[in-house]
C-alpha positions as CSV (number, residue, x, y, z in Angstrom):
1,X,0.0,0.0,0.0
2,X,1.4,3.3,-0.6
3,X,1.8,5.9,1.5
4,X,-0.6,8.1,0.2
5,X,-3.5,5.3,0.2
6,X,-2.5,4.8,3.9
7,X,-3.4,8.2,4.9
8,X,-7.0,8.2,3.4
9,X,-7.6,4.8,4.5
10,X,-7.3,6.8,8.0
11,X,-9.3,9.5,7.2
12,X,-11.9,6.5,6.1
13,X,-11.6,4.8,9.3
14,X,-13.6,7.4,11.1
15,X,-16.8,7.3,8.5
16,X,-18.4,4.8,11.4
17,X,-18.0,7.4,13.9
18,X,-19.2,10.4,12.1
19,X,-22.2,8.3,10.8
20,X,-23.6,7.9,14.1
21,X,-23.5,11.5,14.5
22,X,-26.7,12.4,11.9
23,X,-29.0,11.1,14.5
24,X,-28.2,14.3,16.1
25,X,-30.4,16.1,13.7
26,X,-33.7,17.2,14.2
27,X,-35.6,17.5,10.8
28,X,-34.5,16.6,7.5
29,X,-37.5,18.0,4.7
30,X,-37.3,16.9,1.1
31,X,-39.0,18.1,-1.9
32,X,-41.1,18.2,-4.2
33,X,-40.1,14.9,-6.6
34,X,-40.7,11.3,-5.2
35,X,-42.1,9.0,-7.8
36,X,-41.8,5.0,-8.8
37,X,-38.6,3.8,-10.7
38,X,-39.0,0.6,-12.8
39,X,-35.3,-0.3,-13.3
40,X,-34.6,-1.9,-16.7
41,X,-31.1,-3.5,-17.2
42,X,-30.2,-3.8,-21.5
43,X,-28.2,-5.4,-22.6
44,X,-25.9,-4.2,-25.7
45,X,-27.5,-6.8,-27.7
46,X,-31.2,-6.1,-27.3
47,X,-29.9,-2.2,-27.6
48,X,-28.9,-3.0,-30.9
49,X,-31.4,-4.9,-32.2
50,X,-33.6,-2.2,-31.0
51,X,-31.8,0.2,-33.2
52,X,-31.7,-1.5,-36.2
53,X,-35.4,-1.7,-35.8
54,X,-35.8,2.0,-35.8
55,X,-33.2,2.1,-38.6
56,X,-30.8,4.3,-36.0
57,X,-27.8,5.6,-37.2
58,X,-24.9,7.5,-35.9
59,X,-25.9,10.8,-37.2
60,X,-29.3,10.4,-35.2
61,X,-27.5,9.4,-32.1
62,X,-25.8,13.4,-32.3
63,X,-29.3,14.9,-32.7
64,X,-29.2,17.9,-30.0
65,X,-32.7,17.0,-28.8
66,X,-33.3,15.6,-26.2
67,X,-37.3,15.3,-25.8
68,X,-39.3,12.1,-26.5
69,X,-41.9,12.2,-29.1
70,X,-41.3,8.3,-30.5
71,X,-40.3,5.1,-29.2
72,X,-37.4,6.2,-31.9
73,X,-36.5,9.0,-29.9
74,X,-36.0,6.5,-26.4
75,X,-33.6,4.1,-28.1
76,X,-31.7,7.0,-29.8
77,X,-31.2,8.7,-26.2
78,X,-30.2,5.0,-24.8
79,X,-27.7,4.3,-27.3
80,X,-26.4,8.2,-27.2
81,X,-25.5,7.3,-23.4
82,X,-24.3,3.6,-23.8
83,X,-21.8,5.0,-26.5
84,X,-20.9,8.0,-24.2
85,X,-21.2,6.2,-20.6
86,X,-23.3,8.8,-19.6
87,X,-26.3,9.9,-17.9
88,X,-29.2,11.8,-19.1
89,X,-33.3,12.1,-18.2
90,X,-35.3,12.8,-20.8
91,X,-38.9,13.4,-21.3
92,X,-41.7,11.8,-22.5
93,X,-44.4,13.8,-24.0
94,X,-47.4,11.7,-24.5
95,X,-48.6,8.4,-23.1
96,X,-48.4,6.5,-26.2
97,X,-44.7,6.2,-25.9
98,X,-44.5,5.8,-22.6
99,X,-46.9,2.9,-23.0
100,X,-44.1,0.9,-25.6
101,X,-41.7,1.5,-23.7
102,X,-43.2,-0.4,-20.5
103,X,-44.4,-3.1,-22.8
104,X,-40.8,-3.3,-24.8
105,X,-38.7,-2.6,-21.7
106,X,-40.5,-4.3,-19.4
107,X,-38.8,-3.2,-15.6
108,X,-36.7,-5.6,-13.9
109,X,-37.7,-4.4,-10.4
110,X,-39.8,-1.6,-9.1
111,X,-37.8,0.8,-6.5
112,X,-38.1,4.6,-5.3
113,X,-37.9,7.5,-7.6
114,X,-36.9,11.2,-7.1
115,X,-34.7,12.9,-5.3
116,X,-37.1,13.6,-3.0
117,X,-37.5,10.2,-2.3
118,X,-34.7,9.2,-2.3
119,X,-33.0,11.1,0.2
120,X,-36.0,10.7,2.5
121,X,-35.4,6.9,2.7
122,X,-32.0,7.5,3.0
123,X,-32.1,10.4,5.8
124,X,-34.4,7.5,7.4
125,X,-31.5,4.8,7.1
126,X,-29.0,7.4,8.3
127,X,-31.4,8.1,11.7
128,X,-32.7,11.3,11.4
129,X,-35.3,12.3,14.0
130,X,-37.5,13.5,11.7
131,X,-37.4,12.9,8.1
132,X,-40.6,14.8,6.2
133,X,-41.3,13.9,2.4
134,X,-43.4,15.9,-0.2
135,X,-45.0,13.8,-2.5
136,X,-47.3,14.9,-5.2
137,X,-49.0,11.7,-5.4
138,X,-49.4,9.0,-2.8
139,X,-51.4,5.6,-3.4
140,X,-49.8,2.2,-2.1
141,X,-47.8,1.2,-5.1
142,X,-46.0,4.9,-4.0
143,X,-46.0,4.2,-0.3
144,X,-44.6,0.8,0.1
145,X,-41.2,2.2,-1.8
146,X,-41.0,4.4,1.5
147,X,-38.7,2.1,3.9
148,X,-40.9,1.0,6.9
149,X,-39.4,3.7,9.4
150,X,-41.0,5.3,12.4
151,X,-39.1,8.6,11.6
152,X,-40.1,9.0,8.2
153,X,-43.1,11.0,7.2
154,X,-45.5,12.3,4.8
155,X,-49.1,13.4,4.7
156,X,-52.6,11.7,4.1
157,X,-55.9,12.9,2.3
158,X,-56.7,14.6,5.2
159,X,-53.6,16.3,5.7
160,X,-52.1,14.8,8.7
161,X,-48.5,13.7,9.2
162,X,-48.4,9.9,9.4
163,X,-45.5,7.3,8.5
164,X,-45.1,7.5,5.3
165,X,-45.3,3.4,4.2
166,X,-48.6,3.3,5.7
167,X,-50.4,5.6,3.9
168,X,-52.9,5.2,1.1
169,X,-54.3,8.4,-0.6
170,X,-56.9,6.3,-3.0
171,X,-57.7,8.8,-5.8
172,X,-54.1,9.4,-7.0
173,X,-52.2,7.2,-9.5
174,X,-48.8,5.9,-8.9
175,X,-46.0,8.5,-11.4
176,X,-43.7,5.8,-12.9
177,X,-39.8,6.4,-14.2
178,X,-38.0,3.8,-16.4
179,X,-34.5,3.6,-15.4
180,X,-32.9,2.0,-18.3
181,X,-29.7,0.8,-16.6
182,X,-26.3,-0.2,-19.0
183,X,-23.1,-1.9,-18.4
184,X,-19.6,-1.2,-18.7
185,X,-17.7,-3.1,-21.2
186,X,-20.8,-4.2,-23.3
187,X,-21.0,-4.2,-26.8
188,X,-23.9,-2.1,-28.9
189,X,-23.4,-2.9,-33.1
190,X,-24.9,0.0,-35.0
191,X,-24.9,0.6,-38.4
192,X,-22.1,-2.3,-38.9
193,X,-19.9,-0.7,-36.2
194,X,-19.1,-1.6,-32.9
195,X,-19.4,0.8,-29.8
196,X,-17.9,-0.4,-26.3
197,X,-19.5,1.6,-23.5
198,X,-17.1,3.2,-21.3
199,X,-18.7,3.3,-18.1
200,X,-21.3,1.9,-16.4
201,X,-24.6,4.4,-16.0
202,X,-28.3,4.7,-17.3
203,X,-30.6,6.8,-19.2
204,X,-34.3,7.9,-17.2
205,X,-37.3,8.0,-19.7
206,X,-39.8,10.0,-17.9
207,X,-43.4,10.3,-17.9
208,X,-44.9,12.0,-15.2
209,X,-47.7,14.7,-15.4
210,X,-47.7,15.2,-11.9
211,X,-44.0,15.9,-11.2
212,X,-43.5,17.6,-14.5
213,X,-45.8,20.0,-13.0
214,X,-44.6,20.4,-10.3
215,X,-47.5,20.3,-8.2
216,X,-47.0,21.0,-4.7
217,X,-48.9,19.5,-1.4
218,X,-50.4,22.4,0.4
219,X,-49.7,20.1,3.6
220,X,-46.2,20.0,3.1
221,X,-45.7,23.4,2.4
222,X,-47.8,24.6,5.5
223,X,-46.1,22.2,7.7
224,X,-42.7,24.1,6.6
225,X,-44.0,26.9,7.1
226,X,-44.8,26.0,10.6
227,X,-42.6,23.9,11.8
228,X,-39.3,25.1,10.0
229,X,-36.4,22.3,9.3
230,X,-32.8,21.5,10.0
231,X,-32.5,20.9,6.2
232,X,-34.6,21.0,3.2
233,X,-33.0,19.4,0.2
234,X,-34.6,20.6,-3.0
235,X,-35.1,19.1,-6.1
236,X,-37.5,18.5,-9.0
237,X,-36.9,21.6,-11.0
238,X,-35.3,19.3,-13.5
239,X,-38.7,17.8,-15.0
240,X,-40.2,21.6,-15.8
241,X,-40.5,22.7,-19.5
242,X,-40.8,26.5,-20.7
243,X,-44.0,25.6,-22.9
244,X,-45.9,24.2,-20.4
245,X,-45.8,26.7,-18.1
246,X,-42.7,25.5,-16.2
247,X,-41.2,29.8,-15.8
248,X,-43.9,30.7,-13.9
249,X,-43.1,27.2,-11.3
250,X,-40.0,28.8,-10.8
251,X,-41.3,32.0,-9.8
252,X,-43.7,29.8,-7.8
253,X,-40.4,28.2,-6.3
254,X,-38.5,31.4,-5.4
255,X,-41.7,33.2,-3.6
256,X,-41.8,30.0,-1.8
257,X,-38.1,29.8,-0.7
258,X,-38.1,33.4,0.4
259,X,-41.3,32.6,2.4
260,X,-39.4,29.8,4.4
261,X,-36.0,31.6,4.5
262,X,-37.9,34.2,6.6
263,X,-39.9,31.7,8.6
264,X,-36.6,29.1,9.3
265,X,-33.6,31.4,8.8
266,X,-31.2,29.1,10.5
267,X,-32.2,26.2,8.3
268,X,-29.8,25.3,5.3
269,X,-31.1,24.8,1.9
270,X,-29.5,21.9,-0.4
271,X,-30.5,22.4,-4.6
272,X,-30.2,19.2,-5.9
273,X,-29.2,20.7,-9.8
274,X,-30.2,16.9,-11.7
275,X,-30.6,17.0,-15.3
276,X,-32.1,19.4,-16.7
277,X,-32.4,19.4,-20.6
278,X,-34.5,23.0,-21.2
279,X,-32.1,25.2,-21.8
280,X,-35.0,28.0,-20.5
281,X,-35.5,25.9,-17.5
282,X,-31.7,25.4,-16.5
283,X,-30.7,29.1,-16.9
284,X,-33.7,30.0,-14.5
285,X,-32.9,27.3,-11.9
286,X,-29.2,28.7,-12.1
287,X,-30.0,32.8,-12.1
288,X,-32.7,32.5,-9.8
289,X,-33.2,29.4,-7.6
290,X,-29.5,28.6,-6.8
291,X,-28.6,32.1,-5.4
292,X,-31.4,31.7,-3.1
293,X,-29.5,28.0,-2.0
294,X,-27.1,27.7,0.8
295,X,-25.5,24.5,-1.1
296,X,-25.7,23.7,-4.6
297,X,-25.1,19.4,-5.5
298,X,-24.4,18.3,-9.5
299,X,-22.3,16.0,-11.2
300,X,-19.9,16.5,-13.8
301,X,-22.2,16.8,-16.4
302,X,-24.6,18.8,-15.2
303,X,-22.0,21.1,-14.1
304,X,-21.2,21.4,-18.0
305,X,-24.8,21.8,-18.8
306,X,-25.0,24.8,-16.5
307,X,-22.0,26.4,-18.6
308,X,-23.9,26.2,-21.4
309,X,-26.6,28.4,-20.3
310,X,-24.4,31.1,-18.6
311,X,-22.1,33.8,-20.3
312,X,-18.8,31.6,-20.2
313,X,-17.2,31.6,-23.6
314,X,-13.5,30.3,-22.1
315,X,-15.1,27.0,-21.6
316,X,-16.3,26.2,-24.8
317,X,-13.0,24.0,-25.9
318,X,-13.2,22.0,-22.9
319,X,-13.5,18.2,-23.5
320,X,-17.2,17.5,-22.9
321,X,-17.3,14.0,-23.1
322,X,-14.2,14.0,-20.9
323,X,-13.2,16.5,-18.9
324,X,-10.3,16.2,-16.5
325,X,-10.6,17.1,-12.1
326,X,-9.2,20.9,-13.3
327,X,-11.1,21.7,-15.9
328,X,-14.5,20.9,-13.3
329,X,-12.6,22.9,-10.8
330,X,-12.4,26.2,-13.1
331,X,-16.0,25.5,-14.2
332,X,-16.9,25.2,-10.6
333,X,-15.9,28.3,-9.4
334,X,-17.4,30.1,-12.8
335,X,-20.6,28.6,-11.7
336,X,-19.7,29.7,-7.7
337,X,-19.0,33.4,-8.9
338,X,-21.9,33.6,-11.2
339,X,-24.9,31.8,-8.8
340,X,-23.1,33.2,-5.3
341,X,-24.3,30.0,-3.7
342,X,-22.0,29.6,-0.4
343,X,-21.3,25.8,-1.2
344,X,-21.1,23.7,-4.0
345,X,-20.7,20.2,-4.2
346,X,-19.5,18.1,-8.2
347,X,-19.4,14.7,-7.6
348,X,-17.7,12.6,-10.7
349,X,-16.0,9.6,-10.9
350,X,-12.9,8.6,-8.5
351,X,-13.3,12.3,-7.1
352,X,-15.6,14.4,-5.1
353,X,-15.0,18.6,-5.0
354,X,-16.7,20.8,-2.6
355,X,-15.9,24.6,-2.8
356,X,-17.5,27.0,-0.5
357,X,-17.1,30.8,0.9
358,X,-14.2,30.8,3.6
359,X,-16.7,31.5,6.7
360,X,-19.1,28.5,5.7
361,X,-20.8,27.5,8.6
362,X,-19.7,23.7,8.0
363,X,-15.8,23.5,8.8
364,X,-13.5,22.3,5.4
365,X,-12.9,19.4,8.0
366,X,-16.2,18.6,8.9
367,X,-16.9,18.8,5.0
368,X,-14.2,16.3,4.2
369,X,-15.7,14.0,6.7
370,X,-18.7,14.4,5.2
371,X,-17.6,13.6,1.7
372,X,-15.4,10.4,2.8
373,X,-18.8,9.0,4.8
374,X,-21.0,10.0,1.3
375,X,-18.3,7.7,-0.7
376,X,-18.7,5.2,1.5
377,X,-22.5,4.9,1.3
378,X,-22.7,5.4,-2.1
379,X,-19.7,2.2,-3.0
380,X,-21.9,0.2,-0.5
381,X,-25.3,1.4,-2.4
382,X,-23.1,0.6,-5.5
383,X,-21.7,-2.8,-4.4
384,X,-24.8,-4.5,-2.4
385,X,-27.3,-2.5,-4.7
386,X,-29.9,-1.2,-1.7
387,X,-29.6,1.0,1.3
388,X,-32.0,-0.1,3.6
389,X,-30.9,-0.4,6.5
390,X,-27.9,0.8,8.8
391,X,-25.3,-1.9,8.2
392,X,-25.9,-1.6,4.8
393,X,-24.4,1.6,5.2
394,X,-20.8,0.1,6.0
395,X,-21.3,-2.8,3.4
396,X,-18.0,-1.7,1.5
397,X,-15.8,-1.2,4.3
398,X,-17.0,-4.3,6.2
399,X,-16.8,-6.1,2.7
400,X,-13.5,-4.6,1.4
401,X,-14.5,-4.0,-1.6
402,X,-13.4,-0.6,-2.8
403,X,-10.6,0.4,-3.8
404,X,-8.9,4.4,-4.4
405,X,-7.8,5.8,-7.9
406,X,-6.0,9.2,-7.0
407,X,-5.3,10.3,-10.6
408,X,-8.1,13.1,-10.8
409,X,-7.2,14.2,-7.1
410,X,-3.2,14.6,-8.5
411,X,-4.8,16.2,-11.1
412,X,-6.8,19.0,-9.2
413,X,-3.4,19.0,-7.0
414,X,-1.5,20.2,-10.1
415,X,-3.5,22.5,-11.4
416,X,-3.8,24.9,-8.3
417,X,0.0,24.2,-7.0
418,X,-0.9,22.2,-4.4
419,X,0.7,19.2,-3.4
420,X,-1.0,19.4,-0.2
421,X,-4.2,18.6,-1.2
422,X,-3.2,15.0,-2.3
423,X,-2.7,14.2,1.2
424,X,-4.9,16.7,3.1
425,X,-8.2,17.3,0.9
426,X,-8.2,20.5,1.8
427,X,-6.6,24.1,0.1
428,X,-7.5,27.6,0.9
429,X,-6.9,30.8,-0.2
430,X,-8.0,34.5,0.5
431,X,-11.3,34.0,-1.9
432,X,-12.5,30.5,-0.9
433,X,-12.2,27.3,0.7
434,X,-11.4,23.7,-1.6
435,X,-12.1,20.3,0.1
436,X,-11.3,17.1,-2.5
437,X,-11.8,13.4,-1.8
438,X,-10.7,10.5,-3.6
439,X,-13.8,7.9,-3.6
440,X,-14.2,4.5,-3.5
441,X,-14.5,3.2,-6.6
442,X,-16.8,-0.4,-7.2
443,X,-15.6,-2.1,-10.8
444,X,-18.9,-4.2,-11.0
445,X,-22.2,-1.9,-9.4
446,X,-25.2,-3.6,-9.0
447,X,-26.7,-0.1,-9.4
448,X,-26.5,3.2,-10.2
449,X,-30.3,4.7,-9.4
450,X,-29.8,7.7,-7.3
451,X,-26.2,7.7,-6.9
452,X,-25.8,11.5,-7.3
453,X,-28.6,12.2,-4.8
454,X,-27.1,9.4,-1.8
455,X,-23.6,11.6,-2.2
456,X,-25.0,14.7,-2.5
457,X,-27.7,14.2,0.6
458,X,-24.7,12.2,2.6
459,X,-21.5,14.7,2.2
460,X,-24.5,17.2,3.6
461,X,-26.1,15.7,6.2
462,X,-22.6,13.6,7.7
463,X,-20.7,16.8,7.7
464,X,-20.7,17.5,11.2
């Protein structure tokens, strides 16, 4: 073992103490998306004969839209992400579609959906005291993806907080996701050529009036209002369009936040950024929902995305498809100096990046315990495919069963002449503080569902 990998399997060996430490928190809210996911593994070969169906060809596959109209549309967005190794959600815009695809891709297991969702089971797992879930629709197919914990909540028909597994709100249907889930190393033939994918990951086809509405529960929302929160970890904003009204949800969105800034000003608020394929819709989230956040979470694409939408020509000749530990850094703090939100979090493969304001109320050290205890829970979400319950929180560790690349961490160490951060995690300088981890990487997941939101919700709530 090298020296370096000896001091962060140190750091690592505290993650079971500083888990035990988010029962200390009082109320953990989430909102507004919680829905069903029916998780679909392809393989490359029914991928391809899929494509050849549709008569798919590579030129399709670079199409720059991203909305579904045909079953065409779904398999193009599939094989764009099994060529790439990338994620993407895309949207389904009439039922027709979304009717093939259940019959043509029919789910290999149904499981919960939304960020929202979620976090709220895993807040539960983690031992939050109170753990409060919006849902915009709640029959029993909905409720029994809600883990059977005493500290996890949402609200009936007639408004009252109850467990959330037990309730049954009759007149609403169940708001279903297909997670189409690929493989690393598989093989998709297209047009007489052969693609290898290069990572593992999936592509979401969504249909979901509800959500895509974002239609909030006046229960939740007074209950806020009322009762305030420790944390309220935002999401959802993702599944809005601009022609179908999804501007003026924003606006609906920001009045709201203001509203429960000035009745909970102590409480933090997480944006959970997610994939966001209108252009309109992302540069709204970004100019007017993430300055009103106290911590901002994305991935390395997303983070792209948002460059895209904002005046930032200098990043235009950056790699999209791969994009090295510095060149997210620099995009990072565009994004930071732009948005002003405090804290933001980029979580990407081998390599987690938090950069925040130099008074943050959460340390650089309690951050970077955070971080290590998030890449732990996500390798043991990754490795034993479910969180659901605490010792499946430890899985990897008690398993042994990740393992450290520090290549992107060198990288970002580089880049800002650093050579401290390799062994630290941590760099500061007179405008901000930087806190990097090296993760724990799984070579053969047994998922991938909700990776972003476990880190993201776990680096937050563990940082203590």
């Amino acid at each position: 073992m090298t020296d370096l990998a000896q001091i962060w399997q140190q750091y690592y060996s505290n993650v079971p103490a500083q888990l035990s430490q988010s029962a200390n928190i009082g109320t953990v809210a989430t909102a507004f998306n919680t829905n069903i996911d029916a998780v679909v593994k392809i393989s490359g070969k029914k991928l391809s004969i899929l494509a050849q169906q549709f008569e798919l060809k590579k030129e399709d596959i670079a199409s720059a839209q991203t909305c579904i109209n045909t079953p065409k549309d779904a398999i193009r967005g599939i094989c764009k992400c099994f060529i790439n190794g990338i994620a993407e959600e895309w949207l389904i815009d009439n039922i027709a579609t979304a009717e093939w695809l259940k019959k043509n891709l029919p789910h290999d297991r149904l499981a919960m959906g939304g960020q929202a969702g979620i976090i709220a089971n895993l807040a539960a797992v983690l031992g939050v005291q109170h753990v409060i879930a919006h849902t915009a629709s709640l029959p029993q197919t909905q409720a029994v993806q809600f883990l059977p914990y005493d500290n996890l909540f949402s609200f009936d028909e007639q408004g009252n907080l109850a467990p959330a597994h037990q309730i049954y709100r009759q007149k609403e249907a169940p708001l279903i996701h297909q997670i189409i889930e690929f493989a690393k190393d598989d093989v998709l033939m297209l047009n007489n050529k052969t693609y290898t994918c290069p990572k593992a990951n999936r592509f979401i086809a969504t249909y979901d009036p509800a959500n895509l509405a974002l239609m909030m529960n006046d229960s939740f929302v007074q209950h806020i209002n009322q009762n305030g929160y420790d944390y309220l970890i935002l999401s959802g904003l993702h599944n809005l369009t601009a022609n179908t009204g999804g501007l003026k949800r924003i606006e609906a969105v920001v009045e709201l936040l203001q509203q429960w800034r000035l009745s909970c000003p102590k409480g933090l608020i997480h944006l959970e950024m997610a994939s966001t394929q209108d252009k309109t819709i992302r540069r709204a989230v970004v100019e007017k929902i993430a300055p009103l956040a106290d911590s901002l979470g994305l991935n390395d694409r997303e983070a792209l995305d948002i460059i895209e939408v904002i005046d930032a020509p200098h990043f235009a000749k950056i790699n999209h498809k791969q994009p090295s530990a510095a060149d997210l850094f620099d995009i990072l703090l565009k994004i930071k100096n732009i948005t002003q939100t405090p804290r933001i979090q980029l979580h990407m493969f081998g390599l987690y990046i938090t950069l925040q304001n130099k008074d943050y109320r959460i340390s650089a050290q309690q951050n970077r315990a955070g971080m290590l205890t998030a890449a732990v829970v996500a390798a043991s979400k990754a490795g034993y495919g479910k969180i659901e319950e605490p010792a499946d929180l430890l899985w990897v560790l008690q398993n042994q069963n990740g393992n450290f690349n520090f290549t992107a961490l060198q990288n970002l160490s580089a880049h800002l002449s650093a050579p401290q951060l390799t062994s630290t995690g941590i760099f500061e300088n007179e405008n901000y503080t930087l806190i990097a981890t090296p993760t724990l990487l799984i070579n053969n997941p047994k998922t991938l569902v909700g990776m972003g939101d476990t880190i993201s919700a776990t680096s937050l709530l563990c940082a203590r």
